[in-house]
C-alpha positions as a printed Julia matrix, in Angstrom:
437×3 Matrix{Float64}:
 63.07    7.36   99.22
 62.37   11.13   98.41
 64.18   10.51   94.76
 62.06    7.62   94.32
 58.72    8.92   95.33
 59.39   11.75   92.93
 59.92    8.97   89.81
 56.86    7.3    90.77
 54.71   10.68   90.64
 56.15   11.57   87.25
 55.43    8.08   85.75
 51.92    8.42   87.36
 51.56   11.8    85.77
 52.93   10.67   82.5
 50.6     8.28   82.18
 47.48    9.55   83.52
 48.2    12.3    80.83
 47.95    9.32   78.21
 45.28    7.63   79.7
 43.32   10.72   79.48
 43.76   10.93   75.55
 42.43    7.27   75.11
 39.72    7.78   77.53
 38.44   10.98   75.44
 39.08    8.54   72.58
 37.11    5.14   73.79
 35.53    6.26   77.13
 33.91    9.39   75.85
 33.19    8.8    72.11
 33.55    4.75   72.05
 36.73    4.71   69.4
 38.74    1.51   70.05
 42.42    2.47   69.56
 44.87   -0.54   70.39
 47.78    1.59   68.98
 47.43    4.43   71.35
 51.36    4.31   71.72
 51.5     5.58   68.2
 50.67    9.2    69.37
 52.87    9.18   72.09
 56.01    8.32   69.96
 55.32   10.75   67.91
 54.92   13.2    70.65
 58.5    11.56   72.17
 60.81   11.86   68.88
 59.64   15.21   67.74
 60.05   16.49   71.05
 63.52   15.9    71.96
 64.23   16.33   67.7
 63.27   19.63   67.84
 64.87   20.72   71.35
 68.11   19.04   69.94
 68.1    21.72   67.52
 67.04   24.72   69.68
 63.66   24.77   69.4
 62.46   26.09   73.01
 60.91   23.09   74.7
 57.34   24.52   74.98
 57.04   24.87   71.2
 58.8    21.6    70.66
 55.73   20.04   72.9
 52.91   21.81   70.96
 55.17   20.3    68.01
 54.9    17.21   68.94
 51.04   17.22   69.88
 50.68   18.65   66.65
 51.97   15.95   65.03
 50.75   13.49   67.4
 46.98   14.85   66.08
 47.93   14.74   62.51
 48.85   11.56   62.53
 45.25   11.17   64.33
 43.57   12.88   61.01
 45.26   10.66   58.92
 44.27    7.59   60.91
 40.47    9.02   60.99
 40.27   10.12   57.51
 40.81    6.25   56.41
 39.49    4.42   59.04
 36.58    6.19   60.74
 33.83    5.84   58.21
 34.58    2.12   58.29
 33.23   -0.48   61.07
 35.01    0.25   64.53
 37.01   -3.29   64.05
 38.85   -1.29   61.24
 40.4     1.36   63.07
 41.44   -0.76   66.06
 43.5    -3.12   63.22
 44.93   -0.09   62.15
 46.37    1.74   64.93
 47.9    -1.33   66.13
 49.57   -1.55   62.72
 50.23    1.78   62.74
 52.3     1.81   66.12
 54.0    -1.09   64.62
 54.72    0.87   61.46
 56.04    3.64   63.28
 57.99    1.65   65.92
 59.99   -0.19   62.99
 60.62    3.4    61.29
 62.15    4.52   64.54
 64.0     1.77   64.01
 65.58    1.57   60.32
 65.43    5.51   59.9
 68.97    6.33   61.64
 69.37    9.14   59.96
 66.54   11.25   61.67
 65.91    8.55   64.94
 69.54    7.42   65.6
 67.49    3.91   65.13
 68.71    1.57   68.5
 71.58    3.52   69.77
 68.44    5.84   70.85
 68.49    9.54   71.45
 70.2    10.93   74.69
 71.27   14.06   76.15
 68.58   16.19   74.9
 67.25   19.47   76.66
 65.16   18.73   79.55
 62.82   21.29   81.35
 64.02   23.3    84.52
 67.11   21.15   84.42
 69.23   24.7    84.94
 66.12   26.6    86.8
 67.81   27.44   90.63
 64.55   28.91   92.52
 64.96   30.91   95.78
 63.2    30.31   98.77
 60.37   32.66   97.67
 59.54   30.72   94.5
 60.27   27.32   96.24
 57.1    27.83   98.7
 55.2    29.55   95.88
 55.37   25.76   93.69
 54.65   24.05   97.0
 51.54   26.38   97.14
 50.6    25.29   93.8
 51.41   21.94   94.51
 49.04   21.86   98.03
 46.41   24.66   95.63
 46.55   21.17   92.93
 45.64   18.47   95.58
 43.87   20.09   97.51
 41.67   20.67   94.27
 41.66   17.44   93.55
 41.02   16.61   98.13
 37.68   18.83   97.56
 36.33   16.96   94.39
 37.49   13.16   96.37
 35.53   14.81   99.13
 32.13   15.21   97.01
 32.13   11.95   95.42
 32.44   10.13   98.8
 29.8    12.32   99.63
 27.77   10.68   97.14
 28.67    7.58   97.29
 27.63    7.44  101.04
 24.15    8.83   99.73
 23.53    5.56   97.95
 24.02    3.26  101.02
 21.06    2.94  103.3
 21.81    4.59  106.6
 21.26    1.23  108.76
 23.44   -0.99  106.45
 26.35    1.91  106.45
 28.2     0.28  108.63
 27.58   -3.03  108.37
 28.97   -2.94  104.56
 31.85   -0.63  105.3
 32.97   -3.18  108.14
 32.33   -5.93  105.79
 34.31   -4.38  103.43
 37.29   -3.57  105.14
 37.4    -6.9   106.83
 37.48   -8.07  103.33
 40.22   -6.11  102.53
 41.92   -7.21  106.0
 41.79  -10.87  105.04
 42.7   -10.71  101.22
 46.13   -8.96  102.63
 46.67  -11.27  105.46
 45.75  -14.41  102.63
 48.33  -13.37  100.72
 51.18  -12.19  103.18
 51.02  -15.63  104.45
 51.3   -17.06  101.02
 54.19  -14.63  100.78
 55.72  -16.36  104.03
 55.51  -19.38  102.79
 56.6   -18.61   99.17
 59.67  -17.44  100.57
 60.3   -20.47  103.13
 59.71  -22.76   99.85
 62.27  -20.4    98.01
 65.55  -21.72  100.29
 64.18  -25.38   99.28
 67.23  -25.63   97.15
 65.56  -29.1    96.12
 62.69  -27.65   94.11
 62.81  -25.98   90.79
 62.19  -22.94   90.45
 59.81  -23.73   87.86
 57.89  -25.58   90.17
 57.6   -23.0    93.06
 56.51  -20.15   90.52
 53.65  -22.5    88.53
 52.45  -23.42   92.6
 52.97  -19.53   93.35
 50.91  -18.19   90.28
 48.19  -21.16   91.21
 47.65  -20.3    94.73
 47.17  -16.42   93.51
 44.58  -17.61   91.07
 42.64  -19.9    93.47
 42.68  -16.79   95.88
 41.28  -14.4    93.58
 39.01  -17.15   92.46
 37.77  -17.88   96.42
 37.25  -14.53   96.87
 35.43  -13.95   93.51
 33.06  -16.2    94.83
 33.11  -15.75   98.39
 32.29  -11.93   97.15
 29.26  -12.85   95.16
 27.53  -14.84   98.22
 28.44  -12.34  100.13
 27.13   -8.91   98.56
 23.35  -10.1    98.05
 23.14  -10.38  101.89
 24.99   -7.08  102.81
 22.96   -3.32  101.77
 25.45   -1.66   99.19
 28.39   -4.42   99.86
 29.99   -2.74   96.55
 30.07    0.89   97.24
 31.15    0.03  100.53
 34.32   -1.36   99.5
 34.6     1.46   97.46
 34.63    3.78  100.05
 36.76    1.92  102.17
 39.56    1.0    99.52
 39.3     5.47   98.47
 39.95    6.27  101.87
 43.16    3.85  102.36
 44.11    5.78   98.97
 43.72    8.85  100.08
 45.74    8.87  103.54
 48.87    7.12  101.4
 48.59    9.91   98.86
 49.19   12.35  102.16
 52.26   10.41  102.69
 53.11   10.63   99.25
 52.8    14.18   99.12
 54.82   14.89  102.19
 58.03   13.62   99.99
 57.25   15.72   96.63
 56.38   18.81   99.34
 59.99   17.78  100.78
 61.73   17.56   96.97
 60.32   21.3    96.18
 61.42   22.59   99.54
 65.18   21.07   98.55
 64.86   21.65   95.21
 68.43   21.9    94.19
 69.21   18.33   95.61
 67.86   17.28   92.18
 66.68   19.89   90.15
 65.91   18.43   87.11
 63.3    15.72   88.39
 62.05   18.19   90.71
 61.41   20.49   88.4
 59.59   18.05   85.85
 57.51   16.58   88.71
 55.95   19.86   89.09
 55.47   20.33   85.37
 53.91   16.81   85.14
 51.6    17.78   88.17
 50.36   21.01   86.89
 50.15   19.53   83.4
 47.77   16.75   84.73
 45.89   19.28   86.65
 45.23   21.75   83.48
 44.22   18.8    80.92
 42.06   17.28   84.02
 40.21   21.1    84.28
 39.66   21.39   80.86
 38.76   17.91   79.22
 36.1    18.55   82.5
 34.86   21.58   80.59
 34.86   19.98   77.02
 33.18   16.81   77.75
 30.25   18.44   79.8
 29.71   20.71   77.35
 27.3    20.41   74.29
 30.27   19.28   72.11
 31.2    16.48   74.89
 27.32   15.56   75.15
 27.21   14.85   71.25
 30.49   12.83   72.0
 28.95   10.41   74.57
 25.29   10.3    72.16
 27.83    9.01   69.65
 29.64    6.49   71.27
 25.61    4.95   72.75
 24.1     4.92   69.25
 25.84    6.82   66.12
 22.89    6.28   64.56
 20.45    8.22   66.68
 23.31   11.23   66.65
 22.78   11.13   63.14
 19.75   11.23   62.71
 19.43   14.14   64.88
 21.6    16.23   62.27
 25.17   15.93   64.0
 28.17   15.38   61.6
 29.72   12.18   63.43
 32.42   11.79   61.83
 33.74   14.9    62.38
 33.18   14.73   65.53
 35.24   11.18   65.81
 37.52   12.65   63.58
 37.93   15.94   66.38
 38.06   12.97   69.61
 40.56   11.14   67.7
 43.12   14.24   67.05
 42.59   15.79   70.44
 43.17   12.36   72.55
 46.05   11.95   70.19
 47.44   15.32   70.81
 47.0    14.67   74.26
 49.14   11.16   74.28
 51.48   13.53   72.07
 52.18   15.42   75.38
 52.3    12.38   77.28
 55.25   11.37   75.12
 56.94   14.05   75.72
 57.22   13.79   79.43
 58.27    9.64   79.34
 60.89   11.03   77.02
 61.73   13.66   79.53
 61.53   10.9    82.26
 63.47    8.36   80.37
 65.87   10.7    79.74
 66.63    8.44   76.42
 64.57    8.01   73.5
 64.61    3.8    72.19
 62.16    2.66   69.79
 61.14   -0.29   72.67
 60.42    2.38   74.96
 57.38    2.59   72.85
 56.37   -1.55   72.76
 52.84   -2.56   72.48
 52.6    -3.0    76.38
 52.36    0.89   76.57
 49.05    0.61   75.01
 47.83   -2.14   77.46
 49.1    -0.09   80.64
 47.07    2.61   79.35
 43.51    0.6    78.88
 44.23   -1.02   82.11
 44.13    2.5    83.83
 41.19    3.6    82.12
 39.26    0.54   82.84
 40.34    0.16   86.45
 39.33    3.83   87.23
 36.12    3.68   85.0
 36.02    4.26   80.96
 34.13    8.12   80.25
 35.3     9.09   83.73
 38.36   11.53   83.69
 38.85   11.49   87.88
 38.39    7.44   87.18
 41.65    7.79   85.12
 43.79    9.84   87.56
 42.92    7.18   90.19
 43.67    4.17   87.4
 46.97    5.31   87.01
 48.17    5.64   90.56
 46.68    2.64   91.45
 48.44    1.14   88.83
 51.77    2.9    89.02
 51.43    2.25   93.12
 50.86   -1.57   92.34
 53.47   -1.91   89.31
 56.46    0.07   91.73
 55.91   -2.0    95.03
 55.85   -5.48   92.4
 58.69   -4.64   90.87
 60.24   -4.93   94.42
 58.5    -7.38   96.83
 57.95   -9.91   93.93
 61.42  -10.46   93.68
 62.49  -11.29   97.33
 59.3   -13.68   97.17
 58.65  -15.14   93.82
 61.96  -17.33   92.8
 61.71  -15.94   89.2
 64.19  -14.12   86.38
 63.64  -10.44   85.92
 61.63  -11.56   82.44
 59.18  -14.16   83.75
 58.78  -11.9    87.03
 57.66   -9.23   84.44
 55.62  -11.14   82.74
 54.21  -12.63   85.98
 53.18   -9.48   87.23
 51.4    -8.57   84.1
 49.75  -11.98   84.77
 48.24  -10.71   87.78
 47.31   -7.68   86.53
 45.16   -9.09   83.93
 43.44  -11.55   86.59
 42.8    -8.29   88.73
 41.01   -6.94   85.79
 38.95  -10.53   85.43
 37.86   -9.83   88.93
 37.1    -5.87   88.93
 34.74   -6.42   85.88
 32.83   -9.17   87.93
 32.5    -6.78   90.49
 32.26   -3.08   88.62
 32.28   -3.27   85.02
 32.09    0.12   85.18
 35.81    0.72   87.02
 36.13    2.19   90.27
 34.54    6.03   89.31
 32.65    4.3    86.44
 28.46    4.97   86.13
 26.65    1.91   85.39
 24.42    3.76   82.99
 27.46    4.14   80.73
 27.98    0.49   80.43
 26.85    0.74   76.81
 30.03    2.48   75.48
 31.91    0.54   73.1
 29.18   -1.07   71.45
């Protein structure tokens, strides 16, 4: 379990490093980029390129965002005076482009056969006890951090509720929760009942399976919206109630990556890039904070409400797109760097279109122009993607492929429902609705 728990915080990490480039990208600044995966092979190859020929791995990263940006200029220099449709047709060709060059270039990419046994970080580092408790002090320093600033916006969010309808909508809420879970364990039960029914195809059971998940989602959709007029604050309610069932399983979470530092040497190499990934997340978190409250971030979010009006108040927008577009790429350059790491092999379908999806389903499930929003978006989605991958398959009689394309299924439908409820995302502002336009 400990080995496991320590994969799943990597892959959260990973990708809550590349959702944070797209959200700088479309959440702060409005840029649709449907090729966001482009940056982050970039940021993969010239990674483990580089440290297969020495390069020391922290240069090869700052390599790879580097390249990961240029390839940003070159996309913005084309595209960004254009109408926004242009540049999302071109980074999905572009990903494309690059995905088939990984490919057919052998020479350089080693094409299918894929890149393995490359450098990866801390795989030889053997810390003593002292240094052991001093990464589980950053570790704690990190979420505790990250405890403090969970702690304010529930804070906040308890603020908006009236103080007589408190807990009347938080008890609504989690006995909302309550019964969605029990609705579906017992369609689980029953799922896998029908599943030793050697006399009906499988076929059958998964096309009944995917419609009783659909007319449950679609009873509660409604159920939910003659529910909330009646209940004061029904929404953030919910909200509070599903943050707080977060919270206590990241604690458990964190007991097992605590536990992996502590025996460090069990597997050193995932270890070791867990913390990386951790402290990586934390740094970019801190200082994309700084950037996009500052005046630079503030001409960002004008620009992505009304170009127009930025322009007219003397601001160069498209250098500043051009800027958004090379930092979030740089940022999904680092991002590639660590699935590399993860993966431990470099394929050209590592990097499928799919990436991009997961990536604008984290941003929009934790809120678009809301970095803690994408944090939360990609361990909700990394929790939900890791337990599906499992339980599906003892329930659902499916193949590996259609169960995979099942769950993605779901996923979508999950996002139907969220933006009936919160367009914004979970951390979104409703004020902000307007991006994108």
């Amino acid at each position: 379990m400990q080995g496991f728990i320590v994969s799943l915080i990597i892959f959260a990490a990973t990708f809550a490093i590349f959702g944070l480039g797209l959200n700088l990208q479309w959440g702060f600044t409005g840029l649709i980029n449907f090729g966001h995966v482009a940056f982050m092979t970039l940021g993969a190859y010239t990674t483990v390129l580089l440290a297969l020929r020495g390069v020391p791995l922290i240069f090869a990263v700052l390599a790879g965002a580097a390249v990961a940006a240029l390839l940003g200029l070159l996309i913005g220099f084309s595209t960004l005076r254009l109408r926004t449709d242009y540049l999302a047709i071109v980074t999905i060709g572009v990903s494309e482009l690059l995905r088939l060059v990984a490919i057919n270039e052998t020479w350089l990419t080693r094409g299918t056969a894929g890149i393995q046994r490359f450098p990866l970080p801390l795989a030889n580092f053997n810390p003593g006890l002292p240094i052991r408790i001093a990464m589980i002090a950053v570790l704690l320093g990190v979420m505790g951090l990250g405890y403090w600033q969970w702690w304010k916006w529930l804070q906040q969010q308890v603020k908006t509720i009236p103080s007589e309808g408190l807990l009347k909508s938080g008890l609504a809420a989690l006995g909302y929760v309550t019964s969605c879970g029990l609705l579906l364990y017992g369609i689980g039960l029953v799922a896998r009942e029908l599943k030793l029914a050697n006399t009906i195809p499988a076929g059958v059971l998964g096309l009944g399976l995917l419609a009783a998940v659909i007319g449950t989602i679609v009873l509660y959709s409604w159920l939910g919206q003659r529910i909330m007029p009646r209940l004061d604050a029904w929404t953030p309610g919910l909200t509070i109630v599903c943050n707080v069932i977060l919270a206590l399983l990241s604690l458990w979470v964190l007991r097992f990556a605590v536990s992996a530092l502590y025996t460090y040497d069990r597997n050193p190499s995932k270890t070791g890039l867990m913390f990386l990934a951790v402290l990586t997340v934390a740094l970019l978190y801190w200082a994309l904070e700084k950037l996009v409250r500052s005046p630079w971030g503030r001409v960002l979010k004008a620009i992505r409400e009304d170009e127009d009006v930025a322009r007219a108040l003397g601001k160069n927008v498209f250098w500043y797109k051009l800027q958004s577009l090379m930092l979030g790429g740089a940022i999904a350059g680092i991002a590639g760097a660590f699935y590399a790491w993860q993966l431990t092999t470099v394929y050209p379908d590592n990097f499928q279109p799919l990436v991009t999806f997961n990536a604008w389903t984290i941003v929009v499930l934790g809120g678009a122009g809301s970095n803690a929003g994408t944090l939360l978006g990609a361990a909700i989605f990394w929790a939900y993607d890791t337990i599906t991958r499992f339980v599906l398959r003892d329930i659902i009689p499916l193949e590996d492929a259609r169960l995979g394309a099942f769950r993605v299924m779901v996923i979508g439908l999950l996002l139907i429902v969220l933006m009936m409820w919160r367009p914004q995302g979970i951390l979104g502002k409703k004020e902000e609705l307007t991006l994108g336009r």
